[in-house]
BALO-616458 format. One record per residue: x, y, z of N, C-alpha, C in turn; residue in three letters. Coordinates in steps of 0.05 Angstrom, whole numbers, padded with zeros to 5 digits, always signed. Layout:
% residues N
XYZXYZXYZala;...
This chain:
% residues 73
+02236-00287+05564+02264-00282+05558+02277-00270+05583unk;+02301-00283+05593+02316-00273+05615+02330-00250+05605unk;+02345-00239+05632+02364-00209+05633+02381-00227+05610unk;+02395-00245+05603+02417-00245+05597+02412-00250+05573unk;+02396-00270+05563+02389-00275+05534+02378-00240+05520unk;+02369-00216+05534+02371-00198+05526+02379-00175+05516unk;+02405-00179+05536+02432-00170+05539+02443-00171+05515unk;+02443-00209+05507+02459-00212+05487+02441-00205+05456unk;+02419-00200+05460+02413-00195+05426+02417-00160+05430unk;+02416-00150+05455+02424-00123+05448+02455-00112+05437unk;+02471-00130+05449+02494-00132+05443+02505-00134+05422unk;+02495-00156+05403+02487-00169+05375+02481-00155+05362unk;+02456-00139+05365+02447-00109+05349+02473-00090+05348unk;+02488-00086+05361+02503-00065+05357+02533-00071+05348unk;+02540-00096+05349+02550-00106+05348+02548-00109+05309unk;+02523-00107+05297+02512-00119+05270+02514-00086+05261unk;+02508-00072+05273+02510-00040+05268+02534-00028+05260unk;+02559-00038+05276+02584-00026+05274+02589-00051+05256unk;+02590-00072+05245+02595-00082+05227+02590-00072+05200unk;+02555-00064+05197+02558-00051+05177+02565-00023+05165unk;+02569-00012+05186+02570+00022+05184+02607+00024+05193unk;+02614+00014+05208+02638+00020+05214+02650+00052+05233unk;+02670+00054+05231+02662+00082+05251+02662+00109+05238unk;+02662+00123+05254+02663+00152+05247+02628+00172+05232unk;+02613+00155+05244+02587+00164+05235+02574+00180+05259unk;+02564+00203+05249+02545+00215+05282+02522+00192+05296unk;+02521+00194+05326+02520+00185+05346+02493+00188+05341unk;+02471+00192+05321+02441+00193+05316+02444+00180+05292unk;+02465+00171+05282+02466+00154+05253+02463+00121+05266unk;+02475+00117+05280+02487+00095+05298+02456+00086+05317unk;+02436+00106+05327+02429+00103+05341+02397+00091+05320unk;+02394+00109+05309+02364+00098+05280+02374+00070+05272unk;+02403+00062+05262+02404+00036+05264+02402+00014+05275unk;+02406+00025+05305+02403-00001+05324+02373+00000+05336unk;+02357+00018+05325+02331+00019+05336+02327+00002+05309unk;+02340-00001+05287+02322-00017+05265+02333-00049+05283unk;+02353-00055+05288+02359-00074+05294+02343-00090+05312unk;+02345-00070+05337+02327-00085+05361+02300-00092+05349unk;+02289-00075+05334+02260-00087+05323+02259-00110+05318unk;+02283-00114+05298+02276-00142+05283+02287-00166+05298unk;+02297-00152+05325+02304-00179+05337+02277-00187+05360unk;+02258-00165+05354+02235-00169+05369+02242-00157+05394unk;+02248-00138+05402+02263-00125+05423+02249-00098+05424unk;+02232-00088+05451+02209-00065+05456+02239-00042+05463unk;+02232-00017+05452+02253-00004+05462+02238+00035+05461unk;+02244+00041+05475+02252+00068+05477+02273+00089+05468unk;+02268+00110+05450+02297+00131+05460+02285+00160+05466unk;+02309+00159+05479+02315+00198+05488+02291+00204+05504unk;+02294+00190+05531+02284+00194+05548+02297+00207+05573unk;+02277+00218+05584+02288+00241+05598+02286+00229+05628unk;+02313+00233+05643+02307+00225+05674+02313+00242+05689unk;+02287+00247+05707+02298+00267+05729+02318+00264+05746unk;+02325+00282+05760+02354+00283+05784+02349+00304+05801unk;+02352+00287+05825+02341+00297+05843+02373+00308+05852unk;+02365+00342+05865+02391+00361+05871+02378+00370+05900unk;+02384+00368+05922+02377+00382+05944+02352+00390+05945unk;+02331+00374+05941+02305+00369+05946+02288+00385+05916unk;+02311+00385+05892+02293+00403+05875+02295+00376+05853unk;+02276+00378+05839+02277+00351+05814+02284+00375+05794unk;+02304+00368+05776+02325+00368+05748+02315+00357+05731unk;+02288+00356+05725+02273+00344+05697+02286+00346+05673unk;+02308+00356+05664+02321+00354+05631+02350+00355+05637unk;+02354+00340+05668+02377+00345+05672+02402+00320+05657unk;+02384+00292+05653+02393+00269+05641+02379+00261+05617unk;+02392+00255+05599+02374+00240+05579+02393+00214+05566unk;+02381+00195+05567+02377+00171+05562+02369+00163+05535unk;+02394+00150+05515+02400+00147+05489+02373+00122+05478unk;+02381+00104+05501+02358+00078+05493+02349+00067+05513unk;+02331+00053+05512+02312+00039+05535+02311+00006+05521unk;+02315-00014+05525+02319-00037+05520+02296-00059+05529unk;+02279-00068+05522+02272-00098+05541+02260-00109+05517unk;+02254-00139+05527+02228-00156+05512+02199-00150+05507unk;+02187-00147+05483+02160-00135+05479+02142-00166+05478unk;
């Protein structure tokens, strides 16, 4: 599966999410759904991962965190 055919079922997933939920729901309501989504579109994913940041030679280990992680499983 290419970048773009991936793109688009991630897109699709969230896209199927705010269809059924609509807005105004917390931003961890939104997010358990599109982790159900990507599953079933066969889609390997990650959340709430942590990226370091590098500041004047010191690494910032909890300085970013990262909602989802996306690819083909």
């Amino acid at each position: 599966m290419n970048q773009n055919e991936i793109t688009s079922k991630i897109i699709g997933a969230a896209i199927e999410v705010h269809k059924s939920l609509g807005p105004g729901l917390l931003e961890k309501t939104y997010e358990e759904c599109l982790c159900i989504e990507l599953e079933e579109s066969g889609l390997d994913y990650e959340k709430q991962l942590l990226l370091p940041i590098r500041y004047r030679d010191k690494e910032l280990r909890d300085a970013y965190r990262i909602d989802l992680k996306a690819g083909y499983c």
